[in-house]
C-alpha positions as CSV (number, residue, x, y, z in Angstrom):
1,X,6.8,-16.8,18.0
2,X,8.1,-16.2,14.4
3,X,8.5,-12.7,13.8
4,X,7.6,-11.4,10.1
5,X,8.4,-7.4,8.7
6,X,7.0,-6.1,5.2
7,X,6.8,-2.6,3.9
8,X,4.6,-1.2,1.4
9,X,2.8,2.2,0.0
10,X,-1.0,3.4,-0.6
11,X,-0.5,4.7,-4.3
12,X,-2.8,7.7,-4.9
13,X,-3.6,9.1,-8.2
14,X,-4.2,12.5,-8.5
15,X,-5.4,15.3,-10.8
16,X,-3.6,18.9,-10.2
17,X,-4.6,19.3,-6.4
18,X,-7.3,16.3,-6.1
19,X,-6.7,12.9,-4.6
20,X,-9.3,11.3,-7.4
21,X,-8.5,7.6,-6.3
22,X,-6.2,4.8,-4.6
23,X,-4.1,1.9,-6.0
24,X,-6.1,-1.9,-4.9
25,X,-4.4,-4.8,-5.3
26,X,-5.6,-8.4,-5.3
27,X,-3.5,-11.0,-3.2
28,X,-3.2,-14.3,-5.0
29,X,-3.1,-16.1,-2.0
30,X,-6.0,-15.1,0.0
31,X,-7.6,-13.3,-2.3
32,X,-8.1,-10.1,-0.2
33,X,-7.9,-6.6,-1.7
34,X,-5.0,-4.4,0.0
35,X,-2.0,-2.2,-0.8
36,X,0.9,-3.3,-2.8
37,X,3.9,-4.8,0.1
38,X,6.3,-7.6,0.8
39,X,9.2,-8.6,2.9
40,X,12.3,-7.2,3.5
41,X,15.5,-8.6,2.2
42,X,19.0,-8.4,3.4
43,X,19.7,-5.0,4.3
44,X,17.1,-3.1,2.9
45,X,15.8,-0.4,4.7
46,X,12.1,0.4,5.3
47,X,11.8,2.7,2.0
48,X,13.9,0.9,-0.1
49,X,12.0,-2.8,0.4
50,X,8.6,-0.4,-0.1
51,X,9.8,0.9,-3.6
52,X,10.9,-2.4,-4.7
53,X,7.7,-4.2,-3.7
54,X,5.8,-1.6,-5.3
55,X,7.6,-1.4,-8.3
56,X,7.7,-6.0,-8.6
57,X,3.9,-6.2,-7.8
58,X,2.1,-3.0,-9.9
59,X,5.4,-1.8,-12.4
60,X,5.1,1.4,-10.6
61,X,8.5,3.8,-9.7
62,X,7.3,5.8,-7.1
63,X,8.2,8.2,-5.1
64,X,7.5,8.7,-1.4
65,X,5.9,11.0,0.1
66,X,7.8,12.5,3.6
67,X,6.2,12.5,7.0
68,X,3.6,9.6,6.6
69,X,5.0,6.3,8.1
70,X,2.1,3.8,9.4
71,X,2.9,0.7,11.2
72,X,0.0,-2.3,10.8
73,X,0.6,-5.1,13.2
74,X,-1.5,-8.4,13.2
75,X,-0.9,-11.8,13.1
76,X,-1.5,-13.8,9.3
77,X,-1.2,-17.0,11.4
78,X,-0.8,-18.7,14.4
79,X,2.1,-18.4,15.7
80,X,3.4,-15.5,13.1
81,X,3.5,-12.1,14.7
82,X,3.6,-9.3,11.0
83,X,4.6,-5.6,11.3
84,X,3.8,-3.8,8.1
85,X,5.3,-0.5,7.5
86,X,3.6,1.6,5.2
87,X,4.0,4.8,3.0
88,X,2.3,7.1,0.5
89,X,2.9,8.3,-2.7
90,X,1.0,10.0,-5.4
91,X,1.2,9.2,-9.3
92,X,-0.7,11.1,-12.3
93,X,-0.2,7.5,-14.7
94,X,-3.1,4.5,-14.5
95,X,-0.7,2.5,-15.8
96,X,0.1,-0.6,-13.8
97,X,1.7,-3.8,-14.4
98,X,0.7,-6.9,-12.2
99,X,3.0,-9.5,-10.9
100,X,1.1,-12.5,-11.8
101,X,2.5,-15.0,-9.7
102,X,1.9,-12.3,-6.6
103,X,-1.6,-10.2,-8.0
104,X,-4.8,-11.6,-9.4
105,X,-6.0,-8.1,-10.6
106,X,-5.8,-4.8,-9.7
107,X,-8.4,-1.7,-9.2
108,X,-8.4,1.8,-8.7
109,X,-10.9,3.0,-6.7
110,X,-12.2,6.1,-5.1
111,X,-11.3,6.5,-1.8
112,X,-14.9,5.8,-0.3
113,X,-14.9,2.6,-2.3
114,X,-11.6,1.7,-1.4
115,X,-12.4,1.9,2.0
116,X,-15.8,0.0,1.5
117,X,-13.3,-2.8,-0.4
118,X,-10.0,-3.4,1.4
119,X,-10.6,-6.6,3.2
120,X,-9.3,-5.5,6.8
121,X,-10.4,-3.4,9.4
122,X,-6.5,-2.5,9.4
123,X,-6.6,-1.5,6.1
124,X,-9.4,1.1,6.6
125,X,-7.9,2.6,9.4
126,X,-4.5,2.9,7.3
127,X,-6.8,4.9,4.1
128,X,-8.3,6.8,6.6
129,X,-5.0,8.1,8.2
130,X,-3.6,8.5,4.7
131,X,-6.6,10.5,4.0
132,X,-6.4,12.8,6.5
133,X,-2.7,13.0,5.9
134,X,-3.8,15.0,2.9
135,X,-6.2,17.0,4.3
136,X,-3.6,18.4,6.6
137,X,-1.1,19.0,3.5
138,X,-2.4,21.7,1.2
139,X,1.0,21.2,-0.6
140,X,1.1,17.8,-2.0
């Protein structure tokens, strides 16, 4: 069984206190709407492959957010066992830049569409967690 580990973020753009929407991307391959991620390289460690991956397929510099760390597992196909480590930030800029050869488009969406859109039942689960993530965190 090949074994396959990628790291990403949910990108939340806010307005003074209120989450007002989240970062969708569109996979090229596949064509299924998600959150920005890729594969690790060398010795990269968990945050540093999910800021580079973020910042390759939307333009985005982020900055993570501490104390939310979500692991997805699944398998893309047979034979291929994926762990996806993922992370939030928030952002006050729309502006995004797609990698072509990576995105086909890019939305931002409120959270209750988001979760209606993302093509995995992983994926909603991940928003949801995010979500309430927030609602413990009166700080952010």
């Amino acid at each position: 069984m090949k074994k396959e580990k990628s790291c990403g973020a949910l990108i939340f753009l806010k307005h003074g206190n209120d989450i007002e929407k989240v970062l969708l991307i569109r996979h090229r391959h596949g064509g299924h709407w998600s959150f920005p991620k890729g594969h690790m390289e060398g010795k990269e460690t968990e945050t540093e492959t999910a800021l580079r991956e973020v910042k390759e397929e939307t333009g985005k510099d982020i900055v993570l957010i501490p104390g939310f760390r979500e692991r997805v597992d699944y398998s893309p196909k047979p034979n291929v066992e994926k762990e996806v480590i993922y992370f939030i930030s928030t952002t006050d800029d729309e502006k995004v830049k797609i990698q072509e050869e990576e995105i086909s488009q890019y939305c931002w969406m409120d959270v209750d569409r988001a979760y209606r859109s993302v093509s995995f039942m992983n994926d909603k689960n991940l928003l949801s967690k995010a979500m309430d993530f927030f609602n413990r965190k009166a700080d952010l």
